[in-house]
N, C-alpha and C positions, 0 to 999 in steps of 0.2 A: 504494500500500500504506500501511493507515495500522494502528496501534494496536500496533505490533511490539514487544517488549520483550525482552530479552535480560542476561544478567550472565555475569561470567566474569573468570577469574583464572589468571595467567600468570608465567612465570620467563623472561627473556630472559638468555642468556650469551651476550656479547662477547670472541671470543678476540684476542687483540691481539699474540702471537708465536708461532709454530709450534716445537712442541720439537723434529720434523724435517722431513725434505721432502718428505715425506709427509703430513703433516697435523697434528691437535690429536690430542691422547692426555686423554682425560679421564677419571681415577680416581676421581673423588669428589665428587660434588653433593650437599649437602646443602640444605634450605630452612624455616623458620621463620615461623613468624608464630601469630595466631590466630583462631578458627573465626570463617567469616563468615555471621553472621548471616540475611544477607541471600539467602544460597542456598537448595539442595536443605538442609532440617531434618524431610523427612518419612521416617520409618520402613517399611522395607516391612510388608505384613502377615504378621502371626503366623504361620510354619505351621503348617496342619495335617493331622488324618486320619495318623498317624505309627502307623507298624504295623511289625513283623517277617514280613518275605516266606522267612524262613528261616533255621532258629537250627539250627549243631553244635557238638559239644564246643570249638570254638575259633573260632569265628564266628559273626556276625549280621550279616544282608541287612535293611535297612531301609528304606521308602519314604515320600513324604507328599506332601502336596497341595502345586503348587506356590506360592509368594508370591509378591505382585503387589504394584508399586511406582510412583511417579506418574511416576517417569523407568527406571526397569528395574532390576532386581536381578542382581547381580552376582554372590553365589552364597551358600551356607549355610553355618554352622559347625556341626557336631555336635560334642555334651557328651556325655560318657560318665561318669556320675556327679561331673556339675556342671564337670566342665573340657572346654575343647577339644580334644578326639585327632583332629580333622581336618578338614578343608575340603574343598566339593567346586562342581562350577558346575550339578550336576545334582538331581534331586530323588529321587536314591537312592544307598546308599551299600552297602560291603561290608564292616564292621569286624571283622579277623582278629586274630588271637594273644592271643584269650582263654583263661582260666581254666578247664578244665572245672567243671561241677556249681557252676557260681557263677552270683549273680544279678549282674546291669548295669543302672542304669538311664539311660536316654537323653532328649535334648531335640533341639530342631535351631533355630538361631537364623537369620533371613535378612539378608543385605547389601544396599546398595547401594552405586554407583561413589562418591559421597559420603564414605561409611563409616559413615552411619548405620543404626542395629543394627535388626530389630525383639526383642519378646520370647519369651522362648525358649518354643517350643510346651509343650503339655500333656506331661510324661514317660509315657515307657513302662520298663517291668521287663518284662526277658528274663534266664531262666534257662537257660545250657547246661546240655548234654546231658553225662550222667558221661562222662568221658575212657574210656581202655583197653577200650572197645566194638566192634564191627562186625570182627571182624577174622577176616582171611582171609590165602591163601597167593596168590603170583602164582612163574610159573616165567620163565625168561629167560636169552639166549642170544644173541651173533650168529657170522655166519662158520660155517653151519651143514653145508650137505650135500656133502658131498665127492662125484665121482661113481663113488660105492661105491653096495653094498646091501647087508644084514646077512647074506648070506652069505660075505664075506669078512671074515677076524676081525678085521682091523689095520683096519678101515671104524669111523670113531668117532661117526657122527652116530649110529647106531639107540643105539649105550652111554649116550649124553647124553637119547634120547627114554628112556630104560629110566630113567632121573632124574627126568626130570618125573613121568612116569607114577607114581612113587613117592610124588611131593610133593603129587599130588592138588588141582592150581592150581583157582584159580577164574577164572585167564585165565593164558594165554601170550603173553609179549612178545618178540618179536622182532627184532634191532637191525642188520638189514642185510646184505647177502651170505646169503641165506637158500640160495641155490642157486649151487654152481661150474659151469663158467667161464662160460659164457656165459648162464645164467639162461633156457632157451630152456623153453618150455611143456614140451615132452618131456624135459627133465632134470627140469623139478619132479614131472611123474610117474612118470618111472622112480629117483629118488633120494630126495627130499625127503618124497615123498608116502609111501613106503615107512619112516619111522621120525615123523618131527614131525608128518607129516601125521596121524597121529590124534588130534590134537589143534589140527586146521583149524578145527572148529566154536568154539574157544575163545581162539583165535588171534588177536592184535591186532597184526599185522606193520608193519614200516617200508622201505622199500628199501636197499640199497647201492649201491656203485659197481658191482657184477657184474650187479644188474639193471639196467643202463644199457648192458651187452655187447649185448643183445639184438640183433636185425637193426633190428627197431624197438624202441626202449629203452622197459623199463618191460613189453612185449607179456606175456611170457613169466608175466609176477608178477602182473600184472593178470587175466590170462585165469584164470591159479592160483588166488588168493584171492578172485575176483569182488568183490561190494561190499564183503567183508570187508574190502580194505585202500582201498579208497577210498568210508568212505560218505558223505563230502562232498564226490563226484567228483573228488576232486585226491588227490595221493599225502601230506598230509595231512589229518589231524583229531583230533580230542579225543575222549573219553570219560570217565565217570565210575562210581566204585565204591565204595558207602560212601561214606566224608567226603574222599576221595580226587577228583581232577580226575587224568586223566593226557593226555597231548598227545604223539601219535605225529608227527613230521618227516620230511620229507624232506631230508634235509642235502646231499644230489647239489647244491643250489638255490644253497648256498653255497659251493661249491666252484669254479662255473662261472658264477656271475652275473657280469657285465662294465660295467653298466652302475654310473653313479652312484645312480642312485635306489634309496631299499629296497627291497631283493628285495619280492616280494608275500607270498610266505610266514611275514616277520619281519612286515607290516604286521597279519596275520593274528594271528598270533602276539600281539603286542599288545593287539588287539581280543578274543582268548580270555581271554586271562591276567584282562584287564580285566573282563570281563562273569560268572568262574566267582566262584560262592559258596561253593566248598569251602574245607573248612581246611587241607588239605594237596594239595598239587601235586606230580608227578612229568612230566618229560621223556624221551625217548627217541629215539636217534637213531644214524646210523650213526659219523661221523666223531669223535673227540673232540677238544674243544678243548687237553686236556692228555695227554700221552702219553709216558711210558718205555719205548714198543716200536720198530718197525722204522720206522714212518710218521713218529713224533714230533709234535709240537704243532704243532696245524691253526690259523697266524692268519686264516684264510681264517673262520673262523667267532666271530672278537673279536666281532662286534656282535652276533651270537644268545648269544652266554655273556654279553654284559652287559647284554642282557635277561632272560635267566634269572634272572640276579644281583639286579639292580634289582625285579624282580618277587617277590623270596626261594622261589624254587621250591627244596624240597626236595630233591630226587633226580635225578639225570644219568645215564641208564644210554646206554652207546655201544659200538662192538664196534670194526669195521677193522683196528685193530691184536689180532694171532692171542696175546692174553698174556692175563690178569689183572690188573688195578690198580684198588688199594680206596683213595679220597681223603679226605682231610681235610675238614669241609666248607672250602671256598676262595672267596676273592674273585673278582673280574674280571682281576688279575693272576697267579691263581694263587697266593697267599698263602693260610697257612693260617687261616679267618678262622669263627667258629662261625657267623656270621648269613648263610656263605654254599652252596651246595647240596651235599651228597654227589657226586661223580664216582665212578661205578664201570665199569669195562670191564669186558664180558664173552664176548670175543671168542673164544671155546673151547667152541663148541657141536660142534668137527670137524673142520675144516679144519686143517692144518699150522701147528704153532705156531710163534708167530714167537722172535727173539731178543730179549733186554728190554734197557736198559742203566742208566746212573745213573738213578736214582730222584729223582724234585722233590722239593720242600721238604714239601708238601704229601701225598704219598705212604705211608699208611698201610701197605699189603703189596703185594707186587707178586712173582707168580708165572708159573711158565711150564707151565703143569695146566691140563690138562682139565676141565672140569665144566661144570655148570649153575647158574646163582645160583636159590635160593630167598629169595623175598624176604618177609618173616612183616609185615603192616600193621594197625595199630585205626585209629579213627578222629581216633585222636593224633599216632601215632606209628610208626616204620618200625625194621627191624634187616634185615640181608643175610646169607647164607650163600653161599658156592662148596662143593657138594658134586661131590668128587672122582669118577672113574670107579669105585672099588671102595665108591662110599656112603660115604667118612669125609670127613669137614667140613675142608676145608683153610684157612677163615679164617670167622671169625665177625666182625661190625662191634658195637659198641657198639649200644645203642637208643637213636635219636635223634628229641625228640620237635617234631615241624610247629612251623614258623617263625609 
């Protein structure tokens, strides 16, 4: 072999006493010197072809061609009117919690492992969409069909469908235990089908623990709802409405997983969160991470609440516990924190309510009523209602507008 050339540059550290017996504990490396000359000084190239694949009142999806560098690019910086808001290793990006009815303009500058820059592509100007647009009703509910039927009067699920029906949704959400005890196909058509069930065709359900009663777990709900609850063949998925993403779960998954590895459903989870372009996000699930009822706070589901968290998804709607509880939005510990999602229960679609007790920190109202949340959304922004069994509003939330 002849003609080989090679350069390279190196930190060697010598530890010379162990702080235990265990080993070297090292806090803090730092290194000095200056640029060598003699290396990688080539720039990757400029990107280009820099477009909006999709603008809402508080978002922009952007794409471009990617950059090519003599030793590999490491990744882009996007400028949002000349400063950096982010970094990515891809050649698209999703830049949320803008401004409605504002202009933005963008660039995208590319790396390499060196650190040297290229120049920032040609700008683009994108203008959001006016804020307080698109807006619609959603109705919602879990802990639903007792096995009554609206000929008996003390029977509360048909009272809570006689609510929806009222509110005129443009979907219905569903947060688990949709049918008692045992979730068998024949309860959901002799119970369930007989009050919520008219509004199957608009229906976006999740499961509970009582559809896992089944003989075969899950039989009873699946046969029920057909592709309606599993249209990405698993007992979850996503959908969108408006500027809206919303992401139906299975939480059974976190309940019961045993192994070390991520459940597959959080690995999922990640990969939605990641890839939607809406401005605003909503969750939905059966178990909640925080709770002032008979079940109490679920840690079995710490690492989906700090993915939610870390993702800033707006909205946590959860049932299990048979109460009401309207949340602050909250951190990952449950602190009351504004940059973190609304938690609302809404486990009073029927079923026997449970007892409540001390209320957390974070705990807005917390009742022991019947009703059905209506939940009023634009494409900004969200607000909640509990309307009671006689139609009177027993708690209203604030309007809080997409992270």
């Amino acid at each position: 072999m002849t003609g080989l050339e090679a350069h390279g540059r190196y930190v060697r550290l010598v530890g010379t006493k162990r702080g235990t017996s265990y080993g070297y504990s090292l806090w803090e490396l730092q290194v000095y010197g200056t640029k060598d000359s003699t290396g990688d000084t080539q720039p990757p190239s400029t990107p280009t072809g820099l477009k909006a694949t999709g603008v809402t009142a508080t978002s922009a999806a952007l794409s471009w061609t990617a950059s090519t560098d003599n030793v590999g690019v490491s990744g882009y910086d996007v400028l949002r009117n000349d400063t950096v808001v982010a970094s990515t290793s891809t050649a698209f990006y999703n830049d949320t919690g803008l401004t409605a009815n504002t202009s933005y303009k963008y660039a995208i500058r590319a790396r390499d492992l060196a650190g040297n820059q290229s120049a920032p592509s040609t700008p683009l100007t994108i203008t959001t969409s006016p804020g307080g647009t698109g807006q619609f009703v959603l109705a919602a509910a879990g802990d639903i069909a007792a096995q009554c039927t609206p000929d008996d009067s003390t029977c509360v699920h048909p009272k809570t469908a006689r609510l929806v029906e009222a509110m005129k949704p443009a979907a219905v959400l569903t947060m688990g235990d949709n049918q008692y005890d045992d979730a068998h196909l024949s309860d959901f058509r002799n119970y369930y089908d007989k009050s919520w069930g008219r509004f199957k065709s608009i229906t976006k359900p999740v499961p509970g623990n009582h559809e896992t009663y089944d003989d075969v777990p899950f039989e009873g709900y699946r046969k029920y709802f057909g592709s309606i609850a599993t249209p990405q063949g698993k007992n979850y998925y996503s959908w969108d409405l408006g500027n809206w993403h919303f992401i139906a779960l299975d939480s059974n998954d976190f309940t019961t997983h045993d192994s070390l590895a991520e459940p597959p459903q959080l690995t999922w989870l990640k990969q939605d969160l990641a890839k939607t372009t809406k401005g605003c996000v909503a969750a939905y699930y059966h178990h909640p991470r925080f709770s002032s009822g008979d079940h109490g706070d679920n840690p079995d589901s710490t690492q989906l609440w700090q993915t939610l968290v870390d993702a800033k998804v707006d909205l946590v709607l959860n049932g299990h516990d048979h109460h009401y509880e309207r949340f602050l939005p909250q951190n990952a510990d449950g602190d009351p924190d504004p940059n973190g999602p609304v938690q609302i229960i809404g486990g009073t679609g029927g079923m026997t309510l449970y007892d409540v007790h001390a209320a957390h920190p974070a705990t807005a109202k917390l009742l022991q009523e019947y009703g059905a949340l209506k939940l009023s959304m634009t494409d900004t922004t969200f607000s909640s209602q509990l309307i009671g069994l006689d139609n009177t509003v027993l708690d209203s939330s604030p309007t809080y507008t997409c992270h």
